[in-house]
Steps between C-alpha positions, in 0.01 A plus 500: 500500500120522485519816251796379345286210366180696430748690271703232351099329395388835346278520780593864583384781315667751669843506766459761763829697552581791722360808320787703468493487139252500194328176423537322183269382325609174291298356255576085411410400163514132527320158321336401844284295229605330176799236427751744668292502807778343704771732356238784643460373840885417545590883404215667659590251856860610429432862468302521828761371680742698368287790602493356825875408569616879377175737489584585869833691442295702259271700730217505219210290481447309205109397403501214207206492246472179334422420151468206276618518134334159466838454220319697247623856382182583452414446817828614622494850356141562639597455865819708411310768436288435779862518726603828359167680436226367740748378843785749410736288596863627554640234385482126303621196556444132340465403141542098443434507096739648250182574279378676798751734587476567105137584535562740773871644397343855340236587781760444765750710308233753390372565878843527627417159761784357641448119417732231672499181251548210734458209244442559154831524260448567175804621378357847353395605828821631591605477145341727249198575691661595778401770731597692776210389734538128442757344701545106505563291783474184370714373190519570121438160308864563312672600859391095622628345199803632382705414808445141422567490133908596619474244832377223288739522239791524757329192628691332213086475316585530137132446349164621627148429364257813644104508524293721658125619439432700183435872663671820587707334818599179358680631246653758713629245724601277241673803297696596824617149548619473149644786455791472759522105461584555152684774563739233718533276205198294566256380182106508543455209325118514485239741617109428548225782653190287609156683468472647851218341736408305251741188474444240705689233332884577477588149348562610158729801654670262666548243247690752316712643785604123518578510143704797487858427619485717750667466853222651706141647439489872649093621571279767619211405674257599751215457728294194356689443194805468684369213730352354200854524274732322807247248559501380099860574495567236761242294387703534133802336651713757410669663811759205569656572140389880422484679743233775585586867557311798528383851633417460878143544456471166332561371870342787712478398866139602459444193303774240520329288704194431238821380306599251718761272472569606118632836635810354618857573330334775278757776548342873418587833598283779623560839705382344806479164682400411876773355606752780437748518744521862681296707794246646319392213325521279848261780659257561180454133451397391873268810505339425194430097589434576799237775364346261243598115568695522187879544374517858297542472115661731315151735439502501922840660506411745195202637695673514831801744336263694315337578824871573602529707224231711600635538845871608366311810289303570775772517766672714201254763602250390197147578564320536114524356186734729381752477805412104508538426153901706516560280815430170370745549260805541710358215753790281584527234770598152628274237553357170449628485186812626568620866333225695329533862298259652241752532203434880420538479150189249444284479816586134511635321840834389515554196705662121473395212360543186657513109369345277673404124493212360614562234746294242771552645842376379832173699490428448100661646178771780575747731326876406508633873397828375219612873416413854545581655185592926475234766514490647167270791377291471139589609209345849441287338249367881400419633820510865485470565864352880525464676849195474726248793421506770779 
């Protein structure tokens, strides 16, 4: 248990196994600074004890090099090269910003580095910049959203009012939501991007979403925005007669609790909630809290199956970047999520998506799971998948 928490904290650099097989080398490009600092922490505590749940049926030893993008690709793409050039690393793992993984998309390609995405999902990424050594883990930002657009118009919600933050991944999200909700025979009756990080008062937004006609407001949020949004929203008066939906990360168990109160009856869906109901998920969870005090969030569970992604190639018989990057791609397992494959076609994870509603529970704010909705893969979205390099 000692180790097992040394891991799950980051604490460990390196997890002695028997040396029957070649170590691997990983290098973690991670904010462990910065607004996404949290995010960081959660995946890199996540990944460790991943590492340390599976790493043993592996034979190989697997040394960790840590490094912090700080959130800027400037910053990001320096330590990259660092990774591949300087620490040789076999393989890569982390990326929290979409503008990141952007930044670092060419030289990871370029250098033939298998790179595990376990946050960041810009569309692109396993759209038309796809590439045969980057493999996500995590989510795309349309693969969240579009489930709900469908559940929320069977829901008998004719009308929806959307906002989200003016960048790459609100509209994304938004655009996924819409398109499916729509596509039901639901009307987007208004639509408002906020300037991202920079709004702090949401009253006018709000005023209008009031305004609109519509039956419910549908939102993507996160980190401190989100708290901020669902405490002004409840403060607004609105949820008793429109009520609030949105992608799950508006009420990530890694901040629900700074929400308080105004949290509850918001109803969101995301690939991953504590409180799913099956083995893997029972075992993951008490590791992880009992590993770090805290209940795992959805960037927890994307490091700790990237680290179990990295185990699968291995046991494959992986052992370079070459072998490793090939491997990842046909990585498919069960676990705290539920199902997981790497659709071939795009690099992107397949996995469900689950609605959820944020409820008081005995020990503070909880997740009451509604639905899990059907695994689907992306859209293409231009992906020319071409063959690893031998």
């Amino acid at each position: 248990m000692k180790r097992a928490i040394l891991a799950a904290l980051g604490l460990a650099t390196s997890l002695a196994m028997p040396a029957t097989a070649e170590d691997i080398k990983v290098g973690l490009l991670l904010p462990y600074s910065g607004v996404y600092a949290a995010l960081g922490n959660d995946i890199d505590a996540g990944f460790a004890l991943g590492l340390e749940t599976f790493g043993a049926e592996t034979g190989a030893t697997f040394e960790i090099v840590r490094e912090d993008t700080e959130v800027k690709p400037p910053v990001a793409l320096g330590k990259a090269k660092k990774l591949i050039l300087q620490d040789k690393v076999d393989v890569m793992a982390g990326i929290v910003s979409s503008g990141v993984l952007g930044a670092v998309r060419d030289m990871v390609h370029g250098a033939g580095v298998p790179l595990i995405v376990a946050n960041a999902g810009n569309d692109e990424a396993t759209g038309i910049q796809c590439s045969p050594y980057i493999t996500r883990m995590s989510f795309s930002n349309g693969q969240v959203n579009r489930p709900m657009g469908t559940w929320m118009a069977e829901q008998g919600i004719k009308k929806v009012y959307t906002l989200a933050p003016d960048y790459a991944a609100g509209r994304q999200m938004i655009d996924g939501f819409a398109q499916t909700f729509t596509a039901a025979g639901g009307e987007i009756v208004g639509q408002e991007f906020t300037p991202f990080q920079k709004t702090q008062d949401f009253g006018p937004y709000l005023a209008q979403a009031k305004a609109s006609g519509a039956d419910a407001v549908f939102v993507f949020y996160a980190g401190g925005e989100a708290i901020s949004f669902v405490k002004q929203y409840d403060s607004f008066g609105l949820k008793a007669d429109l009520p609030l939906y949105g992608s799950g990360f508006l009420t990530s168990a890694l901040y629900v609790n700074a929400e308080g109160p105004a949290a509850e009856g918001v109803i969101t869906a995301l690939h991953y909630v504590p409180t799913i109901e099956n083995d893997a998920n029972k075992a993951f969870a008490e590791a992880f809290t009992a590993a770090t005090g805290r209940v795992p969030s959805e960037y927890a569970v994307q490091g700790y199956d990237s680290a179990r992604a990295l185990v699968e190639a291995v046991k494959a018989g992986a052992t370079d970047r070459e072998s490793l990057a090939n491997a990842l791609r046909q990585v498919s397992f069960d676990g705290p999520r539920g199902p997981l494959s790497i659709d071939p076609a795009t690099n992107n994870l397949i996995q469900p998506i689950y609605v959820y509603e944020t409820i008081a529970g005995e020990g503070g704010l909880t997740q009451k799971v509604l639905a899990q909705l059907p695994a689907e893969r992306d859209p293409v979205n231009g992906c020319e998948m071409a063959p690893v390099s031998n």
